[in-house]
N, C-alpha and C positions, 0 to 999 in steps of 0.2 A: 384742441390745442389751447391751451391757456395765452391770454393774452399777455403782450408784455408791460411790465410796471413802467410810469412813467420814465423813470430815471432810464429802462432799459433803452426808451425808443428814442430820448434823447440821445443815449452814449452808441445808439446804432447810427443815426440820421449822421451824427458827428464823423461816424466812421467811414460812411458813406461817402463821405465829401472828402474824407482825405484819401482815401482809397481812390475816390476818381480824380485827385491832382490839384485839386481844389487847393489843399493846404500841404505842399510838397515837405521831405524831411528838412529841420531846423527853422521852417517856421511858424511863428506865433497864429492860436488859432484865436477867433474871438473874445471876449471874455462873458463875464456874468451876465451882465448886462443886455450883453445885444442878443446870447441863446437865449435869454430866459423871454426875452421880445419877438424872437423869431419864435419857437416852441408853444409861447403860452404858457407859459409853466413858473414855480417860483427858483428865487436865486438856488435856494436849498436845493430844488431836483436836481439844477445846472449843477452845482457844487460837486453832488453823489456822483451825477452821469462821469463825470473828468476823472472823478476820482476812481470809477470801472477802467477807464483806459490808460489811467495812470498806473493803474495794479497790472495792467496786461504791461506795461510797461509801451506803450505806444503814445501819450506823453506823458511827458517830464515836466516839472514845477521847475519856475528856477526865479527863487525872490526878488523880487522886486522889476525883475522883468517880465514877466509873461510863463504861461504855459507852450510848449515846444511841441511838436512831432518829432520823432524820435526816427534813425533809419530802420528799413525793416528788418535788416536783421538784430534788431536790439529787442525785437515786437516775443511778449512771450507767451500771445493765444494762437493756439495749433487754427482756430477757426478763421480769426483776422487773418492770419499770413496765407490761408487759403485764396479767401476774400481779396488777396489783395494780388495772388496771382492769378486767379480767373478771371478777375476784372479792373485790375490797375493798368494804367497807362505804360508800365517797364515791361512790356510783356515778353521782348526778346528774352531780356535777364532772366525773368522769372521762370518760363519756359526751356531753358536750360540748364537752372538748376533741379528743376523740377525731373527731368531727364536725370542728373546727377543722385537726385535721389535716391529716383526709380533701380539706376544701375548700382549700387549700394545695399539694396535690400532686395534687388529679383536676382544678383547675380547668386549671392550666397544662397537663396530659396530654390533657387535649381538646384543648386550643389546637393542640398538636404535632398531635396525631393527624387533624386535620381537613386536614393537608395531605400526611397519610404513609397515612393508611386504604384497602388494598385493598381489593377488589371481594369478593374471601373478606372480608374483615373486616366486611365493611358486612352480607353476608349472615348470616354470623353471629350481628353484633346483631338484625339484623330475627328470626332467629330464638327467641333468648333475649326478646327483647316479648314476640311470640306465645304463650310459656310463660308467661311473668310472666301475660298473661290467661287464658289456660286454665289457669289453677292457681288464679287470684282467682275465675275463676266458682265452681271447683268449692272454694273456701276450702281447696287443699292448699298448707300455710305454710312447708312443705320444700321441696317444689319451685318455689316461687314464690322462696324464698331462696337455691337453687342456680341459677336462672335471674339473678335479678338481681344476685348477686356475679362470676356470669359477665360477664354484661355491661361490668359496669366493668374487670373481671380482661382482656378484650378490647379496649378502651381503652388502660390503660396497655399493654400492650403494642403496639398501635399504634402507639404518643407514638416509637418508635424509639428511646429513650431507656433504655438498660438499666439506669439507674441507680433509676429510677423506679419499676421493676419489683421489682429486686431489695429496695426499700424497703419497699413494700410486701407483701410475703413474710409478714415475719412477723405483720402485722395480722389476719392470715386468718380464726386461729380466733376474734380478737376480735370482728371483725366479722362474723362467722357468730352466733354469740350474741346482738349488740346486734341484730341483724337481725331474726331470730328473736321477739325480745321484740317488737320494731316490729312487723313485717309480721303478727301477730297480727289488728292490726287493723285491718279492709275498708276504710276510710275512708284510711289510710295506704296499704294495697295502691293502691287506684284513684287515690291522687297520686303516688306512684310512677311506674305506668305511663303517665303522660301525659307526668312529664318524661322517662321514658327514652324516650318516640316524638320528642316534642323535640330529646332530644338527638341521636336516628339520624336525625329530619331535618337537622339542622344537618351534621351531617357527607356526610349524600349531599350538603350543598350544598358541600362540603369548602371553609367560610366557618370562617378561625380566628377570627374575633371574633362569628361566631353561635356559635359550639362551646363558645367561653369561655362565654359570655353563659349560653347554656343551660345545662351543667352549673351555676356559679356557682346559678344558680338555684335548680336540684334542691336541691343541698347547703342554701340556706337553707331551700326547703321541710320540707327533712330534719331540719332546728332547729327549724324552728317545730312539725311534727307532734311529737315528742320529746317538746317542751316545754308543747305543746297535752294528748297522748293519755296520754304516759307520764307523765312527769314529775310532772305534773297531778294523773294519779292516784295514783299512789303517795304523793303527799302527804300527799291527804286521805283518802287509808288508814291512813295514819300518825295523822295528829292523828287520826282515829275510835279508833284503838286507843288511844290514849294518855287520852286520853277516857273511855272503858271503862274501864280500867286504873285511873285516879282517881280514878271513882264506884264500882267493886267493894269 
């Protein structure tokens, strides 16, 4: 793997730090000076680095006052906005739009696939179920999340649609992650696997408006347990702490 040029590891470290909350959107991140002293490096690398996350459009110049962070939806690297919902601090937000996505580009990918799905392809998914439930008996959450990203990963490429595919690419590790955090829990496994048997019905009936219909589905399922199991809790693990934190 080639190393990155200085400016690169400047205008990462930068990113880094504002992805983790460090420098929140609209304000001002350091100037020349103080990166080119924290980095080592000369003003000119600092200069370049700004000017990569200026071009993603993640900041903004604005004369004679400062360089800016910018909101993320203003951000125009498909990678930083990754970056910044696997591991920014708004992770509710980000995780639910990232679902919004998801439901966007898998629901139409059924619809396609329900009239393009090989007989390999059908067997396949029936495969990847039968894992997703021998993995929920035995609560293994790795292989229950390699099964079911299968799944869909089998889908879009069904849909015949290379575009579909290739867009989804880079979501991968995102949604390995969010997965991860979800399929933790047994009550989310076992809706899971009901809409993915749904959906591989639908498609042996290679019905595109059951296909749609079903995925469609999953996907809200998939909001609602989120915003039921995860969401939920994380909450009120929050105000508990903050609570604590109060009375101490």
């Amino acid at each position: 793997m080639a190393r990155k040029s200085l400016v690169g590891v400047v205008a990462d470290e930068l990113l880094d730090r504002i992805v983790a909350g460090e420098f929140p959107p609209g304000t001002v991140v350091p100037g020349e000076l103080e990166l080119s002293a924290r980095h080592e490096v000369s003003r000119m690398t600092v200069r370049e680095a700004m000017k990569t996350l200026e071009a993603q459009r993640i900041l903004s110049v604005e004369r004679g006052r400062g360089t800016f962070v910018n909101p993320l939806n203003r951000w125009a690297s498909l990678e930083a906005v990754l970056r910044a919902a696997s591991e920014g601090t708004n992770d509710a937000a980000a995780a639910i739009q990232l679902i919004e996505l998801r439901r966007m580009l898998e629901v139409g990918a059924c619809e396609l696939a329900a009239e393009r799905v090989s007989d390999d392809d059908l067997a396949a998914l029936r495969s990847r179920v039968d894992r997703m439930r021998s993995a929920h008996e035995i609560n293994d959450v790795a292989a229950f999340v390699e099964a079911d990203l299968a799944f869909h990963d089998i889908i879009l490429h069904a849909s015949g649609n290379v575009f579909v595919a290739v867009l989804f690419e880079p979501l991968h590790r995102v949604l390995e992650s969010r997965r991860t955090q979800t399929s933790e829990v047994p009550d989310i496994q076992e809706h899971a696997i009901w809409h993915h048997a749904a959906i591989l019905k639908a498609l042996e009936s290679r019905n595109a408006v059951s296909a749609r219909t079903a995925m469609d589905a999953h996907m809200q399922q998939t909001l609602d347990d989120l915003k039921s199991y995860v969401l939920h809790e994380a909450s009120a693990l929050r105000e508990t702490r903050e609570r604590s934190e109060k009375s101490a």
